[in-house]
C-alpha positions as CSV (number, residue, x, y, z in Angstrom):
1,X,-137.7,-0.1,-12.3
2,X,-139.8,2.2,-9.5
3,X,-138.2,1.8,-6.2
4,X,-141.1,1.5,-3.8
5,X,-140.8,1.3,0.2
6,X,-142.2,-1.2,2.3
7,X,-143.0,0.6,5.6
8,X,-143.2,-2.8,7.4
9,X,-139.5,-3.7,5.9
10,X,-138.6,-0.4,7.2
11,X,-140.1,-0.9,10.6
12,X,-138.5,-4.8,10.7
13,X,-135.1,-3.2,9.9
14,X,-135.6,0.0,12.7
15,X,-136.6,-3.1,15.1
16,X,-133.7,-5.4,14.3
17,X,-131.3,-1.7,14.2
18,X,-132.5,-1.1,18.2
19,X,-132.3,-4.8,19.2
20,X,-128.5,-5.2,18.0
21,X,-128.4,-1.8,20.5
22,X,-129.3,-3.1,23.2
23,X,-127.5,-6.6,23.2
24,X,-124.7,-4.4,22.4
25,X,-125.8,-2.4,25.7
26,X,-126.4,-5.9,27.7
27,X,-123.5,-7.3,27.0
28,X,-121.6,-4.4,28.1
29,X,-123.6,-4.1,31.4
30,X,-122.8,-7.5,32.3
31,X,-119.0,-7.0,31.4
32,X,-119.1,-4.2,33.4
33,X,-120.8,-6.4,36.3
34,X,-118.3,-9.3,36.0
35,X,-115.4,-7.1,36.0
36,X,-116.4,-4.9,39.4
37,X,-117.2,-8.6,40.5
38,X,-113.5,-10.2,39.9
39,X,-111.8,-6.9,41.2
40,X,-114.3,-7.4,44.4
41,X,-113.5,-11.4,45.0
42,X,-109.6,-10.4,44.3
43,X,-109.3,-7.9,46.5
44,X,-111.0,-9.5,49.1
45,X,-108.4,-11.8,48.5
46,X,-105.6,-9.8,49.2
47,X,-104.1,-10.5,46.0
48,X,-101.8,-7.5,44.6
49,X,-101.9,-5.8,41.5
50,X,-99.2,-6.1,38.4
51,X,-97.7,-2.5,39.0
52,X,-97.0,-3.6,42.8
53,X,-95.6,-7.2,41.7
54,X,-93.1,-5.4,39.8
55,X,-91.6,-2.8,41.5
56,X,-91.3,-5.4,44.7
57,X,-89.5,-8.0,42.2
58,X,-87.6,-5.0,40.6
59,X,-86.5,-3.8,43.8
60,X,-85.7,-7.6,44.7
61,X,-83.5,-7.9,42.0
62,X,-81.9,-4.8,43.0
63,X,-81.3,-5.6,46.5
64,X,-79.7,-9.1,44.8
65,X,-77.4,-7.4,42.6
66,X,-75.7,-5.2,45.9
67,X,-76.0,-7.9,47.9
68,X,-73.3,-9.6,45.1
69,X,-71.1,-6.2,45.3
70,X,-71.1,-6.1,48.7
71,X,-69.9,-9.7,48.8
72,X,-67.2,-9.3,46.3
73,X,-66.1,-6.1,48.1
74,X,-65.7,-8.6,51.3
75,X,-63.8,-11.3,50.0
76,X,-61.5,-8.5,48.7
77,X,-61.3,-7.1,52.0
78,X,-60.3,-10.1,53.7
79,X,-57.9,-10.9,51.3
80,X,-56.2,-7.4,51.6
81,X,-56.7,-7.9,55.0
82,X,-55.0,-11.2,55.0
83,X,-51.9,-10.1,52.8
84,X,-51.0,-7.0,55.3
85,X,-51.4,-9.9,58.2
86,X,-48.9,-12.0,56.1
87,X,-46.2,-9.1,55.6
88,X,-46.6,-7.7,59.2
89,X,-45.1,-11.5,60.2
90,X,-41.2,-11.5,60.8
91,X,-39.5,-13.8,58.3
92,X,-39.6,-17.4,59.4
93,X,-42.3,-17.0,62.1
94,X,-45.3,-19.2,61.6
95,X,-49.0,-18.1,61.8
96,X,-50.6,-19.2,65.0
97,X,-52.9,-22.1,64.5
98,X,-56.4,-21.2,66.3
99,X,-57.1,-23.5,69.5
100,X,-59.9,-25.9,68.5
């Protein structure tokens, strides 16, 4: 069997070839256009951006954790604090009840 070309198949398939091209090239212009768009309305809308979400909650959780330290470090403090009080006391005196 001869293989013979068709120069119209040919010029149907170079058509269809350049078509597919440029859908390909629309689609990614108006991606490109709907993206800038979003970024544009989000901005305008003050809204902040993943990397800045994350270090504030990072730095939240942060803050939270010595927060907890410094209020364990307190309460041991105070009670410290309140067992010198207690031995500084002569025997048999009674702590001083606060005036109300």
């Amino acid at each position: 069997m001869t293989q013979t070309t068709n120069r119209l198949l040919d010029d149907l398939a170079k058509l269809m070839t350049d078509a597919a091209g440029m859908a390909r090239g629309a689609r990614e212009e108006v991606d490109g256009f709907f993206r800038a768009q979003a970024e544009r309305i989000l901005g305008e809308l003050d809204m902040v951006s993943r990397e800045e979400f994350e270090a504030v909650r990072l730095m939240a959780q942060e803050a939270r954790e010595e927060n907890a330290r410094l209020g364990e470090r307190i309460a041991a403090l105070e009670a410290a604090a309140g067992k010198a009080k207690g031995a500084s006391r002569p025997a048999g005196a009674k702590a001083k009840k606060p005036d109300a």
